[in-house]
VMD Tcl script that builds the backbone (N, CA, C; Angstrom):
set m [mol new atoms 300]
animate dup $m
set s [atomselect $m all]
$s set {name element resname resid chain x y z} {
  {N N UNK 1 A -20.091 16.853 -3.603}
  {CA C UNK 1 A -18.868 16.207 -4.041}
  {C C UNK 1 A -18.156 15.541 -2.861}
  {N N UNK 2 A -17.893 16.164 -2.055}
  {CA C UNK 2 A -17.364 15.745 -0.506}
  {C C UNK 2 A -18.193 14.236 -0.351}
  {N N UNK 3 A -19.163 14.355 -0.036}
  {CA C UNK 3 A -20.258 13.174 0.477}
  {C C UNK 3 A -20.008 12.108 -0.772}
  {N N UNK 4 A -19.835 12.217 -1.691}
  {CA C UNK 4 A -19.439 11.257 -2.903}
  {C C UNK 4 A -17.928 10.495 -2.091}
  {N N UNK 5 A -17.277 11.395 -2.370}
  {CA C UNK 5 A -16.104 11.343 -1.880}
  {C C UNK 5 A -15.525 9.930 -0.621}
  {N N UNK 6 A -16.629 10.919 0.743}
  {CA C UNK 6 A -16.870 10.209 1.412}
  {C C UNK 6 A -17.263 8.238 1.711}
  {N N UNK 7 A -18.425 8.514 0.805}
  {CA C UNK 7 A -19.189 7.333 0.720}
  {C C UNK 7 A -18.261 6.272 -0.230}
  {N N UNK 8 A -17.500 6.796 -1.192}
  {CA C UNK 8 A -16.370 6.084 -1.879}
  {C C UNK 8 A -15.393 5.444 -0.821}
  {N N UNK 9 A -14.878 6.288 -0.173}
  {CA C UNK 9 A -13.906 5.180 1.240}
  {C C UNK 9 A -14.181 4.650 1.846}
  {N N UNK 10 A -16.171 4.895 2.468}
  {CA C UNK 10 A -16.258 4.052 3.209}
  {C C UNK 10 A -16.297 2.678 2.819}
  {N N UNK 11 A -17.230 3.090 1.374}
  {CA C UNK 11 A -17.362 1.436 0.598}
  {C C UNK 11 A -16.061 0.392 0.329}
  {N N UNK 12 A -14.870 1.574 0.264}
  {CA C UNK 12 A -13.502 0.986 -0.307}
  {C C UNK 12 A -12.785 0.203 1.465}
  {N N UNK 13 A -13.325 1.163 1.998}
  {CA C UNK 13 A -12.907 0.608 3.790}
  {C C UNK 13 A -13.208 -0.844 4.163}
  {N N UNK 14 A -14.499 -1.055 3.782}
  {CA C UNK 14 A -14.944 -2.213 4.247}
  {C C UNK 14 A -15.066 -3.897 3.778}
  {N N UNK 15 A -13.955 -3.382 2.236}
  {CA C UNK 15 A -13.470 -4.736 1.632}
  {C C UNK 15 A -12.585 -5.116 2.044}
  {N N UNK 16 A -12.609 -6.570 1.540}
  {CA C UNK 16 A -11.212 -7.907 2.442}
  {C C UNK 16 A -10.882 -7.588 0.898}
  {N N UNK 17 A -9.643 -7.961 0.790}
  {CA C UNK 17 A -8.958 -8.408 -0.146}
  {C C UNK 17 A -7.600 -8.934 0.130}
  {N N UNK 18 A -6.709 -9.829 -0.700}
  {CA C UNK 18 A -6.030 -10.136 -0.834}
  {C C UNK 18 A -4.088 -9.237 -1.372}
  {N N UNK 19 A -3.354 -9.432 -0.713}
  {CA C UNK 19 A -1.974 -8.804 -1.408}
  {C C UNK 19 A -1.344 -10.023 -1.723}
  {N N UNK 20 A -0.704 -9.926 -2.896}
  {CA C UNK 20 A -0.116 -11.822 -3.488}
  {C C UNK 20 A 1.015 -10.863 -3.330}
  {N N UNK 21 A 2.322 -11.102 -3.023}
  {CA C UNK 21 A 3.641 -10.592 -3.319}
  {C C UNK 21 A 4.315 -11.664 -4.196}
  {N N UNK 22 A 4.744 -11.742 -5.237}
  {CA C UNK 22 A 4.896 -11.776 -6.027}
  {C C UNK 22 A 6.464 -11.811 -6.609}
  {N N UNK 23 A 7.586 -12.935 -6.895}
  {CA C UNK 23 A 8.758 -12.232 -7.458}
  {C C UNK 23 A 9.340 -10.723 -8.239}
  {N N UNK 24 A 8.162 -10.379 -8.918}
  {CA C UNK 24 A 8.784 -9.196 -9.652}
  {C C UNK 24 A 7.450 -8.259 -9.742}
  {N N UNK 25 A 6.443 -8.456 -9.035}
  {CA C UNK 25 A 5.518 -7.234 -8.832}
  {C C UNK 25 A 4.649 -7.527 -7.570}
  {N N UNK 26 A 4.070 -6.853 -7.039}
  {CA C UNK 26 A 2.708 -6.828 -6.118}
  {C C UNK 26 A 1.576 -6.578 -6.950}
  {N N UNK 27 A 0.594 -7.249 -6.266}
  {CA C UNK 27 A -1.072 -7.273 -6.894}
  {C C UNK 27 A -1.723 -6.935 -5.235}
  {N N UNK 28 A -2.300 -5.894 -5.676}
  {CA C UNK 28 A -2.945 -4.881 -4.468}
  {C C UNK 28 A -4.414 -4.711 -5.003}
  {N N UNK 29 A -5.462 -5.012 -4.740}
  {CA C UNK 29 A -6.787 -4.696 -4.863}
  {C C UNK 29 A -6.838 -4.961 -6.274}
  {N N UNK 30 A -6.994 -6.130 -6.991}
  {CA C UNK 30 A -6.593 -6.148 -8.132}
  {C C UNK 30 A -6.119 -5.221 -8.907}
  {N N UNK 31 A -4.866 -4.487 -8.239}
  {CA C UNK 31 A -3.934 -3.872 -9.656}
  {C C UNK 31 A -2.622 -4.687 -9.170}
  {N N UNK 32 A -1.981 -4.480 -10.300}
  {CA C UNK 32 A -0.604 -5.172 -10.056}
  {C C UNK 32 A 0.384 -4.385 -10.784}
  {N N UNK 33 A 1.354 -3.826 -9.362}
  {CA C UNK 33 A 2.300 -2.773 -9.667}
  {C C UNK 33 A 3.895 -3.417 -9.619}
  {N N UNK 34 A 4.054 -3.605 -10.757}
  {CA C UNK 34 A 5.634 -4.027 -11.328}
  {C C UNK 34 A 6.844 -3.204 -10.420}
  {N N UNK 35 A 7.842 -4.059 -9.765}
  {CA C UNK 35 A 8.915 -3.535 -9.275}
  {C C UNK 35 A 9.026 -2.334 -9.395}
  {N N UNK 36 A 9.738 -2.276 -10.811}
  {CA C UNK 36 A 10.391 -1.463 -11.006}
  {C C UNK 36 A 9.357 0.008 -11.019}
  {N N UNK 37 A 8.114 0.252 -11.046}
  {CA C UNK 37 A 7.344 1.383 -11.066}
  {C C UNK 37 A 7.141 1.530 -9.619}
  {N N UNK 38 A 7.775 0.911 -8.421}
  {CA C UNK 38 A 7.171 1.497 -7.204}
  {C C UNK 38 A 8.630 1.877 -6.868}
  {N N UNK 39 A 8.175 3.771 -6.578}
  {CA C UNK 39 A 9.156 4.554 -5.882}
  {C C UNK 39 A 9.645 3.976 -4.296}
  {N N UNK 40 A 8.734 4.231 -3.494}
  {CA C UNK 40 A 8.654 4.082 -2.474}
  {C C UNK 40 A 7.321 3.045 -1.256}
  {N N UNK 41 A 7.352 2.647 -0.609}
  {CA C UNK 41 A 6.875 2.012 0.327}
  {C C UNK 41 A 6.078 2.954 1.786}
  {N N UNK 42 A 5.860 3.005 2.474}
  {CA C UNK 42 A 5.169 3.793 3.103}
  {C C UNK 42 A 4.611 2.783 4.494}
  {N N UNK 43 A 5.066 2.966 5.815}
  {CA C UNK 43 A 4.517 1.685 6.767}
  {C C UNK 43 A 3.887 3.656 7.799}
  {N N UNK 44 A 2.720 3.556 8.417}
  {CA C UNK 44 A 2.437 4.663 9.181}
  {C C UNK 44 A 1.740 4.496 10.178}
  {N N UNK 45 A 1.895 4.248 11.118}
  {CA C UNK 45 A 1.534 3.479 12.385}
  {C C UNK 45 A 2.129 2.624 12.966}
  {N N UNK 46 A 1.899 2.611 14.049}
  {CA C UNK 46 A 1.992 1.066 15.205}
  {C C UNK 46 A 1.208 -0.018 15.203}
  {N N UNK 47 A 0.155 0.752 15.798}
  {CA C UNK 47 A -1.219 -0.091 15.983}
  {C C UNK 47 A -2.017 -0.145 14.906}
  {N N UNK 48 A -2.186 -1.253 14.375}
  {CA C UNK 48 A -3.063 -1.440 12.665}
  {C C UNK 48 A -2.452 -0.450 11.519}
  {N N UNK 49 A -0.981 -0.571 11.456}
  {CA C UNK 49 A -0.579 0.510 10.135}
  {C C UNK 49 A -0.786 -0.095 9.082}
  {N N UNK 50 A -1.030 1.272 8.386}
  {CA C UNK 50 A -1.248 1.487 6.969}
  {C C UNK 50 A -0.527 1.043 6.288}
  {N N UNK 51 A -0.469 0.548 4.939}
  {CA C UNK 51 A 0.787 0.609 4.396}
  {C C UNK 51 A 0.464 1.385 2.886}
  {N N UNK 52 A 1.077 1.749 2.427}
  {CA C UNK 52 A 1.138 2.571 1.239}
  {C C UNK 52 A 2.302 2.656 -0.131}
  {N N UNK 53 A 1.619 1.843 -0.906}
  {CA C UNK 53 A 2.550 2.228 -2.428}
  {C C UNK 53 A 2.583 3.334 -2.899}
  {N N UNK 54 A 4.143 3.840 -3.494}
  {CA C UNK 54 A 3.734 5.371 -4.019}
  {C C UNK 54 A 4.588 4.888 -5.782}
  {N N UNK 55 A 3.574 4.902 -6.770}
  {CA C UNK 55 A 4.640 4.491 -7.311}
  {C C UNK 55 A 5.159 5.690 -8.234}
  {N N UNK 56 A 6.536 5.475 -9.263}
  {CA C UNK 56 A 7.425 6.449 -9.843}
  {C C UNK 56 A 5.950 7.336 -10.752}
  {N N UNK 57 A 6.435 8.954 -10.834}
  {CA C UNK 57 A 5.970 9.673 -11.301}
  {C C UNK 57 A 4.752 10.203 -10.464}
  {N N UNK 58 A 4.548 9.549 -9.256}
  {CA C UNK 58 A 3.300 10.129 -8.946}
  {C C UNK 58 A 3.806 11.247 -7.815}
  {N N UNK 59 A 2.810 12.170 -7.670}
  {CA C UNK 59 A 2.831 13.177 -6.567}
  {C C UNK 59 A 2.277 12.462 -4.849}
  {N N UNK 60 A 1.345 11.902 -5.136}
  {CA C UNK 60 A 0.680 11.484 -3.842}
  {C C UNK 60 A 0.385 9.733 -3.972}
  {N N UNK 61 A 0.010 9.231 -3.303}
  {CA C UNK 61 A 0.235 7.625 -3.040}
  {C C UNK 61 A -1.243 7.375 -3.885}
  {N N UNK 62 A -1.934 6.787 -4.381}
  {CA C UNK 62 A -3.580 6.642 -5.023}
  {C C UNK 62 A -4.132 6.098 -3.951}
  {N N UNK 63 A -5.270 6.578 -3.605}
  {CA C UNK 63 A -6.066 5.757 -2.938}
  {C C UNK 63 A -6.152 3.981 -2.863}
  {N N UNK 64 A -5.670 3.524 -3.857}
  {CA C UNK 64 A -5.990 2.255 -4.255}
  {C C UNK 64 A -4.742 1.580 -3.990}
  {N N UNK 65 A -4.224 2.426 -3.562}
  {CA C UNK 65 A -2.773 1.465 -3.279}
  {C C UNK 65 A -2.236 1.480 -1.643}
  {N N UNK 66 A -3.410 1.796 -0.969}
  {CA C UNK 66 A -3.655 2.020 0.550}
  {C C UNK 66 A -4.200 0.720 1.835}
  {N N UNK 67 A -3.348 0.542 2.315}
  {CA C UNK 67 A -3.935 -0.916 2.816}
  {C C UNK 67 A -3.570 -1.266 4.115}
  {N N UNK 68 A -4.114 -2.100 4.813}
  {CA C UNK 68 A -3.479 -2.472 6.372}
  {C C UNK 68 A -3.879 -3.593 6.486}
  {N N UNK 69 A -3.581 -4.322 7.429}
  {CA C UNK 69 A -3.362 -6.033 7.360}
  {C C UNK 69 A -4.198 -6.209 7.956}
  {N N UNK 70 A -4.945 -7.286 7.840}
  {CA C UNK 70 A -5.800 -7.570 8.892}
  {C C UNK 70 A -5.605 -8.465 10.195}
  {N N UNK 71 A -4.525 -9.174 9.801}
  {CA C UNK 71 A -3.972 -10.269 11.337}
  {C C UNK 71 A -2.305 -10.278 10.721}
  {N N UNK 72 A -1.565 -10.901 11.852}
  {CA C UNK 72 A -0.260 -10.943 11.719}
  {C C UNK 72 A 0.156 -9.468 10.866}
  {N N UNK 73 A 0.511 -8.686 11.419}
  {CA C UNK 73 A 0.746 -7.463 10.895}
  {C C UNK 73 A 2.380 -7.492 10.857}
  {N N UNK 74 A 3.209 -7.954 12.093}
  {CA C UNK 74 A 4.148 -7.920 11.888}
  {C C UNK 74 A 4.886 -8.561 11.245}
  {N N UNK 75 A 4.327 -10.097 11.212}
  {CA C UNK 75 A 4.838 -11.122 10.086}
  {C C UNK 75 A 4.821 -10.590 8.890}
  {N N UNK 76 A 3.639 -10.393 7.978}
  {CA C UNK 76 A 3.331 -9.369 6.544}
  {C C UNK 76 A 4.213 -8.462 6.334}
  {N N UNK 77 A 4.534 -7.149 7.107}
  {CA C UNK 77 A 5.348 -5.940 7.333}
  {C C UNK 77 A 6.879 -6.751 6.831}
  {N N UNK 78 A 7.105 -7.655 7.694}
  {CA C UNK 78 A 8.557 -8.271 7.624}
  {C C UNK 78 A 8.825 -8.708 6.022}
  {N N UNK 79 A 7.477 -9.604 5.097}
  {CA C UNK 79 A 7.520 -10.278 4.179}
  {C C UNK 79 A 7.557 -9.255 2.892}
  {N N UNK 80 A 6.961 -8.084 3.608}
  {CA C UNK 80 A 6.927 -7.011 2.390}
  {C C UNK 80 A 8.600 -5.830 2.253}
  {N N UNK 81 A 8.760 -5.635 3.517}
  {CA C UNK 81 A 10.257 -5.128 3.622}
  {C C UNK 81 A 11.166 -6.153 2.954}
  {N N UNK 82 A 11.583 -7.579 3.277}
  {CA C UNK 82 A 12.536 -8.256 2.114}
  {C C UNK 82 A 12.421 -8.300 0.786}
  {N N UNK 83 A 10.788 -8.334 0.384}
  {CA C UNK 83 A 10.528 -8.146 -0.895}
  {C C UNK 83 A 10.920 -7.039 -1.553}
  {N N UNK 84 A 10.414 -5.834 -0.742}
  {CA C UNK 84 A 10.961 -4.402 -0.806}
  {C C UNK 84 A 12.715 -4.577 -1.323}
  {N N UNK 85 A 13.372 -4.654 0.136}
  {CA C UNK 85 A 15.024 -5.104 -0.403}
  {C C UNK 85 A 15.606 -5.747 -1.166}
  {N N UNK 86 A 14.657 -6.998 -1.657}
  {CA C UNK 86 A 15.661 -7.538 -2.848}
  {C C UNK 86 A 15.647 -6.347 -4.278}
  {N N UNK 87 A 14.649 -5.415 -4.512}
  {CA C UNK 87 A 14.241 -4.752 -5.451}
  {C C UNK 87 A 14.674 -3.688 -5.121}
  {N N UNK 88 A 15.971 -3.204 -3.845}
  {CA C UNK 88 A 16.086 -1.554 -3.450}
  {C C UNK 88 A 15.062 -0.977 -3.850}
  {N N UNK 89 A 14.018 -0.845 -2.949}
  {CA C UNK 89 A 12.815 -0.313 -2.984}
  {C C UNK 89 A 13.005 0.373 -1.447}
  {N N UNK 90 A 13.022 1.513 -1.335}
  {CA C UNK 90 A 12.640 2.274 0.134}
  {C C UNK 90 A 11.552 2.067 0.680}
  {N N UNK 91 A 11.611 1.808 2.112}
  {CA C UNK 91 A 10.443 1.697 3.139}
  {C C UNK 91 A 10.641 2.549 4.034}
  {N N UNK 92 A 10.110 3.467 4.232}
  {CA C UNK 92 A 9.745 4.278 5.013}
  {C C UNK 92 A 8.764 4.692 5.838}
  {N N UNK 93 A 9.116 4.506 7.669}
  {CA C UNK 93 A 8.054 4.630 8.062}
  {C C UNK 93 A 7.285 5.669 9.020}
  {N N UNK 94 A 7.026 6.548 7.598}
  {CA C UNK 94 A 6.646 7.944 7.358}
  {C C UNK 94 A 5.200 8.404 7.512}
  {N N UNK 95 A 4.652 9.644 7.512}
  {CA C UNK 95 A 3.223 9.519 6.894}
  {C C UNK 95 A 3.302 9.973 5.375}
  {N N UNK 96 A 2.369 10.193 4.850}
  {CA C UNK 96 A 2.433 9.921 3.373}
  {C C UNK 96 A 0.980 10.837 2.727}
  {N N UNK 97 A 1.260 11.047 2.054}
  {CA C UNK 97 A -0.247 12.441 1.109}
  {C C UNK 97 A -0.688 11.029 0.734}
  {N N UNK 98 A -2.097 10.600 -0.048}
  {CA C UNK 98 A -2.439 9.810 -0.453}
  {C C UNK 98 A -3.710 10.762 -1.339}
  {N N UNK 99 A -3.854 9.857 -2.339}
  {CA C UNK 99 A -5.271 10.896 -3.412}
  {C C UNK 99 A -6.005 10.021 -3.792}
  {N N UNK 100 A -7.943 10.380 -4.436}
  {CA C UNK 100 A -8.417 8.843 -4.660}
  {C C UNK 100 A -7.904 8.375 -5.860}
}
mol reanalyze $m
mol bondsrecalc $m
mol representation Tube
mol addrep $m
């Protein structure tokens, strides 16, 4: 089960994908999580951070909503915190439980 486990992140590690931000939701690995269902925000690192959706009702962040930028990190970070604020959405830059 572990080695399943395993081999699932690495495969999930090594995709590009796209984040569209969006007026009234984010689209993250093709899902797209509506304002109003994301609790919190999650930035965890310096160097190449993570970033992490946690949205309302959940215990731990999903695997799938786990991500880090690949260039301009600080520009992105900046574009996702205003987006964050127009929606009082908390950013916090915390570490965070995450589950697959």
């Amino acid at each position: 089960m572990i080695i399943v486990i395993l081999l699932y992140r690495l495969m999930m590690f090594r995709r590009r994908f796209t984040l569209a931000i969006r007026p009234e939701d984010l689209q993250v690995k093709n899902a797209t999580i509506a304002a109003e269902r994301i609790k919190r925000i999650y930035v965890k690192g310096y160097f190449k951070p993570v970033i992490a959706v946690k949205p309302r009702g959940r215990l731990m962040v999903p695997y799938k909503y786990c991500f880090s930028f690949a260039d301009q990190e600080d520009q992105a970070i900046k574009e996702l915190k205003a987006w964050a604020g127009q929606h009082q959405i908390e950013v916090r830059g915390s570490g965070f439980a995450r589950w697959l």
